[in-house]
C-alpha positions, 0 to 999 in steps of 0.5 A, spaced: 650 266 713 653 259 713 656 259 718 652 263 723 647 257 721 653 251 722 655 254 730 648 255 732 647 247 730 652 246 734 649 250 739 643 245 739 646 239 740 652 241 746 646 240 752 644 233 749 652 231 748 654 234 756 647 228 757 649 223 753 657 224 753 659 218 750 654 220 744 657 227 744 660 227 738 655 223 734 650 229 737 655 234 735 655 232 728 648 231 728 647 238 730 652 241 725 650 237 719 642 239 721 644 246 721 647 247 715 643 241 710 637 246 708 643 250 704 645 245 700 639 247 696 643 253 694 644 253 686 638 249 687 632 253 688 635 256 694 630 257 700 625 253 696 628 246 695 631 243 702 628 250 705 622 247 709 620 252 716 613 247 717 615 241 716 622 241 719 618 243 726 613 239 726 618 233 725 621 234 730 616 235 735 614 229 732 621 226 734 622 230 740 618 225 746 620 219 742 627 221 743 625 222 749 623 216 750 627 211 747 633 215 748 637 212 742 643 214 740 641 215 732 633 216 734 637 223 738 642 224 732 636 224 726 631 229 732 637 234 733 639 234 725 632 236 725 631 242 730 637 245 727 634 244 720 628 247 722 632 253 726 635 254 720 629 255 715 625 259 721 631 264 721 632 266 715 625 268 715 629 274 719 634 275 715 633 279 708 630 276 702 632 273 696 637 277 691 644 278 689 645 285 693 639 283 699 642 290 703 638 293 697 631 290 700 628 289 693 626 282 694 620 279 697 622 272 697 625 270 704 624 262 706 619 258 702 613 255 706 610 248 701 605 248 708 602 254 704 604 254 698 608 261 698 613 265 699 614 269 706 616 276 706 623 277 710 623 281 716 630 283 715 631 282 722 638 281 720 638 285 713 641 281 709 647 275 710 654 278 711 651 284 714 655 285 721 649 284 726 649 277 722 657 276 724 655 279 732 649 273 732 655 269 729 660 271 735 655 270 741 653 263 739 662 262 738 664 266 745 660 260 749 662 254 744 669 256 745 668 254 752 664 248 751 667 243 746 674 241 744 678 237 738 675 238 731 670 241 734 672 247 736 676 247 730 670 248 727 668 253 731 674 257 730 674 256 722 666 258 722 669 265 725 674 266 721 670 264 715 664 270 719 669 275 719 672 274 711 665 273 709 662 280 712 669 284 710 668 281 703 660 281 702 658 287 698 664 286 693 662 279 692 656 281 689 659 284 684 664 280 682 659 274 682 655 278 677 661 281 673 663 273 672 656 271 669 655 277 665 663 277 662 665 269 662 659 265 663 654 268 659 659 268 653 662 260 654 656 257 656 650 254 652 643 257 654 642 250 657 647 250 662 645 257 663 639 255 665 640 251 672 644 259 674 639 263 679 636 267 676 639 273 682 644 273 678 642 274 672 640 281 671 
């Protein structure tokens, strides 16, 4: 889920942020915004259009030694956004595939890799997003960030938890309502064009 992507971005940058204190803000956004940007793609070609689990990766070893190397404050923001952005593709190839109810695992469709021009299988590691291992990975990278950082920040830590938990109480009874709203209003109020930009998982 979202926010289990937002505070494991966080969790990147925290050890570049205590090395470079007077950036750590800069960074700690950088890893924030890296760890939930592929998801932006969310009504767009979800896992496909901002999903990118190869090119993410090799961008950022790429970076890594110039960041390194130059140890500037926006060469270091842009190469921790784009380790977040990678984590986050990688790990939804751990997670459950593609589909409105992933729990039923009927799906085969987990991240996009233009790379090879095909869709990777979930591994269902986490079966699907709002199950309650995915609010535990969620609450193990929260415990140490509570600790770490401070202001808006750990307000951002303390709001993805509270978001963690909703989501995973109400994360079944979401599907249903989601696909009970398309079939009952949208389908009925809206033409077929704007029907079309709907993802098809909601459409039965």
């Amino acid at each position: 889920m979202l926010p289990t992507h937002a505070l494991v971005g966080l969790a990147i940058a925290v050890p570049v942020s205590f090395a470079f204190p007077e950036f750590a803000s800069v960074f700690l956004l950088s890893g924030l915004f890296g760890g939930i940007f592929p998801d932006f793609d969310l009504y767009v070609g979800h896992r496909k259009t901002l999903h990118f689990p190869v090119y993410y990766s090799v961008l950022s070893l790429v970076l890594i030694p110039v960041a390194v190397f130059a140890q500037t404050a926006w060469i270091i923001g842009v190469t921790i956004a784009l380790v977040a952005a990678a984590v986050h593709s990688i790990m939804d190839i751990f997670g459950g595939g593609l589909e409105l109810r992933p729990w039923e695992a009927r799906s085969e469709r987990a991240v996009y890799d233009h790379f090879r021009d095909h869709w990777i299988a979930p591994r269902r590691w986490v079966r699907y997003d709002g199950a309650p291992e995915d609010l535990l990975l969620s609450l193990s990278v929260a415990g140490p960030l509570l600790f770490v950082v401070d202001g808006q920040f750990l307000w951002i830590v303390v709001g993805a938890l509270v978001v963690s938990v909703s989501y995973v109480i109400l994360r079944r009874p979401l599907a249903t309502i989601a696909e009970t709203l398309v079939e009952g209003v949208l389908k009925r109020t809206l033409p077929d064009s704007l029907l079309a930009y709907l993802p098809a998982r909601y459409l039965r």
